[in-house]
N, C-alpha and C positions, 0 to 999 in steps of 0.2 A: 222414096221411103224417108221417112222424118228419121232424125236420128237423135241421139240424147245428148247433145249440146244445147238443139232448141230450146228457147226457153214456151213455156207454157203455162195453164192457168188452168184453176180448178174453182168450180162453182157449186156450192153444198146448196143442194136441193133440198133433200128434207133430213129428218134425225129422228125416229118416232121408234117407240119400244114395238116388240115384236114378240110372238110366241102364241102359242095355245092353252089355255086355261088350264093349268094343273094347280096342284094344294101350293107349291114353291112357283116363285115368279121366277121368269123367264130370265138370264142372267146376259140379256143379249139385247142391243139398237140394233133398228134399220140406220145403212147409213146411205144416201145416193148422189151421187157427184158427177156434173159436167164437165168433161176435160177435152180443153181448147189450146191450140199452138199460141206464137206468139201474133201471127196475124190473125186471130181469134176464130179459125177454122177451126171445125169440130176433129178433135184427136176417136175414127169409126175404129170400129173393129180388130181390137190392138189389144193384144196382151197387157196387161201393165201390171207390175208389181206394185204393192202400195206398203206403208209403214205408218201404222196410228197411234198415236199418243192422245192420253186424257191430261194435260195440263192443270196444276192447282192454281189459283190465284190471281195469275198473268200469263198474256200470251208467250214468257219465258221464262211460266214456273215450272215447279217441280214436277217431274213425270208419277203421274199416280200408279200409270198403267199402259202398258206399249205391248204392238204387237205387228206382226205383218200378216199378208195374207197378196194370193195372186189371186187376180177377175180378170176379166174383158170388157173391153167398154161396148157399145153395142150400135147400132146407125145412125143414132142420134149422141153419140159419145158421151152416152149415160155408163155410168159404172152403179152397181148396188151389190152392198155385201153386208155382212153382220158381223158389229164391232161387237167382243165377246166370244168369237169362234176362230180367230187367228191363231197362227205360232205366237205363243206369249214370249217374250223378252224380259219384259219386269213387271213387276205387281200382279194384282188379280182383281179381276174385274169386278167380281163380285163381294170384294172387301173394300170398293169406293166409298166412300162417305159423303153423299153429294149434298148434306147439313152444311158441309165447312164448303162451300164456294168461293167463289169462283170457279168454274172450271171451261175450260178450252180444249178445242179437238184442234189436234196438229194433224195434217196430213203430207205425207212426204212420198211422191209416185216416181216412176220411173216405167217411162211409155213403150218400154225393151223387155219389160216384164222382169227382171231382178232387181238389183237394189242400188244400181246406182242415180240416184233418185235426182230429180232437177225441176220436177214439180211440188213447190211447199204452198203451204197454204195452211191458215189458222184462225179458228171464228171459236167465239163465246159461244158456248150454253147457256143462253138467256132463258129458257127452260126446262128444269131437269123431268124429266118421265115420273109422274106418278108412282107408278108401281116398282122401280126402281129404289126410287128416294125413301119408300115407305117400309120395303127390305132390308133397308140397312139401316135407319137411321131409329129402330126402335127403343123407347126409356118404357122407361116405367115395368109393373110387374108380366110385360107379356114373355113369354116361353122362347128358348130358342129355338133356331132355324134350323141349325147342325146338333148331329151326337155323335157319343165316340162309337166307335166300329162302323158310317157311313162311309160308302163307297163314294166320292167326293174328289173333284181338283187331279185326277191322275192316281191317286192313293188312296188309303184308307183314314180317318177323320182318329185324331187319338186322343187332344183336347180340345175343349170347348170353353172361351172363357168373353168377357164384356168389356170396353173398355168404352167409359162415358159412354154408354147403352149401345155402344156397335159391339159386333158379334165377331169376334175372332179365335184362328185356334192352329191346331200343326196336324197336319198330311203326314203320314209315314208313307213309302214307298210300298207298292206290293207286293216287291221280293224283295232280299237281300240282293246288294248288288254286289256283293262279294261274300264269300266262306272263308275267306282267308286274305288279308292283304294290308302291308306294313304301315304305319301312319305316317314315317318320312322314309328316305331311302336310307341306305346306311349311313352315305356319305354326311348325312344331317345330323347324325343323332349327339354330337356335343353341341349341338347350334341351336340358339331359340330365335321363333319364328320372328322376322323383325316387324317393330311397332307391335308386337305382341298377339296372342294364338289365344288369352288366358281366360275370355270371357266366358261366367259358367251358363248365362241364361240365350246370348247371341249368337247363334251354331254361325251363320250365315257371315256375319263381319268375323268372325274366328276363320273358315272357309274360306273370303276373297282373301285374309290377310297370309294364310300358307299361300295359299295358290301364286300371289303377287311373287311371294318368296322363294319357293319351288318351281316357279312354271306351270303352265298348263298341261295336262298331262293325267292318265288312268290307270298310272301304277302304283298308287299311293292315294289313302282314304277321301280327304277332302277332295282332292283332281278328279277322284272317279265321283264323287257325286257333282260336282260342277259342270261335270261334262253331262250327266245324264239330261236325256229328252222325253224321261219315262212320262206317257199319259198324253205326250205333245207340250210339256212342260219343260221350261230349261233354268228354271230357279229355284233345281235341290240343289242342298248343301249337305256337310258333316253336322248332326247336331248337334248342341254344347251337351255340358253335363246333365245339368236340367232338364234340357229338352229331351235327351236321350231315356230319361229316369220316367219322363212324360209315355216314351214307348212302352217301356219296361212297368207302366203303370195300366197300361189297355195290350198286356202282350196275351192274356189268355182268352180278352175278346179278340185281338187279330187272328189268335190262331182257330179260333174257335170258326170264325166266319172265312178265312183264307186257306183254313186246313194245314197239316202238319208239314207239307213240303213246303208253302211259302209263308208261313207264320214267325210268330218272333222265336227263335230256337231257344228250349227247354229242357232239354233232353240232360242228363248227368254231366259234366265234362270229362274228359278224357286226357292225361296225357303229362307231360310235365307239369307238377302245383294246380292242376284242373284247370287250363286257361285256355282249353282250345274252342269252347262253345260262348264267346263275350262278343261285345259289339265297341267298338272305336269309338268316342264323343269327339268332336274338334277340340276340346278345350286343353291344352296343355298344364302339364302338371311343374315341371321344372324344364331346362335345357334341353336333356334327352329324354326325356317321359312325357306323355300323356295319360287321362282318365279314360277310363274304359270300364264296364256295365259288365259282371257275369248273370247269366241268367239261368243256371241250375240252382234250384232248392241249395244246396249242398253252399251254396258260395256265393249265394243271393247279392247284390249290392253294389257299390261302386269302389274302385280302386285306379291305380293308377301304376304302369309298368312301362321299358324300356319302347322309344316308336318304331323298334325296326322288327318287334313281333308281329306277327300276322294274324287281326282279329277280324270279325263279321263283321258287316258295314250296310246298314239302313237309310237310304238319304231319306231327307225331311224338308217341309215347304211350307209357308205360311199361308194362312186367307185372313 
C-alpha cells in the first residue's frame, strides 16, 4: 500500500469547458490528470483527495478561486472531475476574469483521499475556454447575466452591478441564519474590534477582522456567518452597512419569491423601542455598538445600538 510520504507526480491531460447548451454558459472545466508515484508507476484505483486553485499572474499568484473535491483515479491512474463544482474555499468561479491573465491551475492531491496533500503540481492556461472568457469578460452595451431576486451561488441574487464591464453583485443567504443573536458577547461590549470592524461598504474584511478578534465560533453575528456552509458555500460573511441596505433594498422581491417564512422580516416590531425585528451589519458604530437595519415600515432605516442585543442575521457573499 503506497502511503502519503511518497512523493508523486501529476500529469494534466486535458482542461476543456464542458456542459450542455443552455441560454447561460456552463460555469464549469473538464479537468483530467495522471497520477504517478515517485518511480513513475501509475497511482490505480485510489481515492484521492485533490485541492484546486486558479492562480492570477504567476505560478505563485494570487488565488482567484480554490476549492476541493474527492475522485478516484481509475486503471490507467486517470482522475477527471469538474473544476467549478467543488467545496469552494475562496472566490467564485464564475466572477473570474480571464481578460486580465495570466492564469494557472495549482493542483494539490493527497493519494489517502483527504487533505493532506503531497502531490502539487502547476501549469499555465495558455488557453482560456471561449465560452468562458466571453461570460465574463463583457464591455460595451450588452445586458446582464444576473438579476435581483435570481436563485444563484447558494442564495438569492440582491444586486447586480459592472466593474470595467465584468458583472458583479451580493448573494443574500436563503434564511436568516438567526432570529435573534448578539453582535459580540458581553464580555466585549467596551472593546472595539482590533485593526477595526468600521468598514460601511466591506461586510467580509469587517467579518474576518471580529472573528480574528473574537475567535472562531456561532454565538455571535459575524462567527455564525463565517462558519456557515449554506448552498455548499463557505464564504458568507456579516454584511457592512451598505451591503445590508443592499438587502433591505430587494427585501420585498426576497420575500415575494422566498415567501413570508424565509424572506427578509417585515412584519411591525414588537417590544422594547420596536427593535426586535432588525438585522446586524458588521460594521461597527463605536466601541460597544454597532449598525443595524429595522425593517418595519414603522422604523424603516439604519441605526446603530449596544452589540450585546440580539438582532436577525442574514449572511451575504460575493460573485
Amino acid at each position: 500500500m503506497k502511503t502519503k510520504t511518497q512523493q508523486f507526480r501529476v500529469l494534466i491531460l486535458t482542461l476543456i469547458i464542458t456542459g450542455s447548451i443552455f441560454a447561460q454558459v456552463p460555469q464549469k472545466m473538464s479537468y483530467q490528470a495522471v497520477i504517478r508515484n515517485s518511480s513513475n508507476a501509475l497511482v490505480t484505483s485510489t481515492l484521492a483527495g485533490m485541492k484546486i486553485s486558479i492562480l492570477q499572474g504567476s505560478p505563485t499568484g494570487s488565488v482567484a478561486y480554490s476549492e476541493t473535491q474527492s475522485t478516484t483515479t481509475n486503471a490507467n491512474g486517470l482522475v477527471s472531475l469538474q473544476i467549478g463544482a467543488g467545496a469552494v474555499i475562496s472566490g467564485t468561479f464564475a466572477a473570474i476574469n480571464w481578460a486580465i491573465g495570466p492564469y494557472f491551475i495549482k493542483t494539490e492531491t493527497d493519494p489517502a483521499g483527504g487533505n493532506a496533500y503531497s502531490i502539487l503540481g502547476t501549469s499555465e492556461l495558455t488557453s482560456v475556454p471561449y465560452a468562458l472568457f466571453s461570460s465574463n469578460a463583457t464591455t460595451g452595451p450588452a445586458g446582464p447575466i444576473h438579476f435581483i431576486g435570481e436563485l444563484f451561488g447558494g442564495g438569492i441574487v440582491v444586486s447586480v452591478y459592472k466593474i470595467s464591464g465584468i458583472e458583479h453583485g451580493l448573494i443574500a443567504s436563503l434564511t436568516d441564519l438567526s432570529s435573534g443573536i448578539p453582535w459580540a458577547t458581553p464580555s466585549y461590549t467596551s472593546l472595539s474590534v482590533a485593526g477595526g470592524a468600521t468598514n460601511p461598504v466591506d461586510g467580509l474584511a469587517n467579518s474576518n477582522a471580529i472573528v480574528a478578534d473574537l475567535g472562531a465560533g456561532n454565538t455571535y453575528a459575524a462567527g455564525l456567518c463565517r462558519a456557515s456552509t449554506a448552498g455548499g458555500f463557505n464564504d458568507w460573511y456579516l454584511p457592512a452597512a451598505f451591503e445590508l441596505q443592499d438587502c433591505m433594498n430587494a427585501a420585498s422581491i426576497i420575500t415575494n419569491i422566498l415567501g413570508n417564512s424565509n424572506g427578509m422580516y417585515l412584519a411591525n416590531p414588537v417590544g422594547n423601542n420596536g427593535l426586535i425585528n432588525c438585522y446586524w451589519s458588521s460594521t461597527e458604530a463605536y466601541s460597544n455598538g454597532a449598525w443595524y437595519q429595522a425593517t418595519s415600515v414603522l422604523y424603516l432605516g439604519a441605526w446603530f445600538t449596544n452589540k450585546t442585543r440580539t438582532h436577525r442575521v442574514r449572511a451575504v457573499r460575493r460573485f
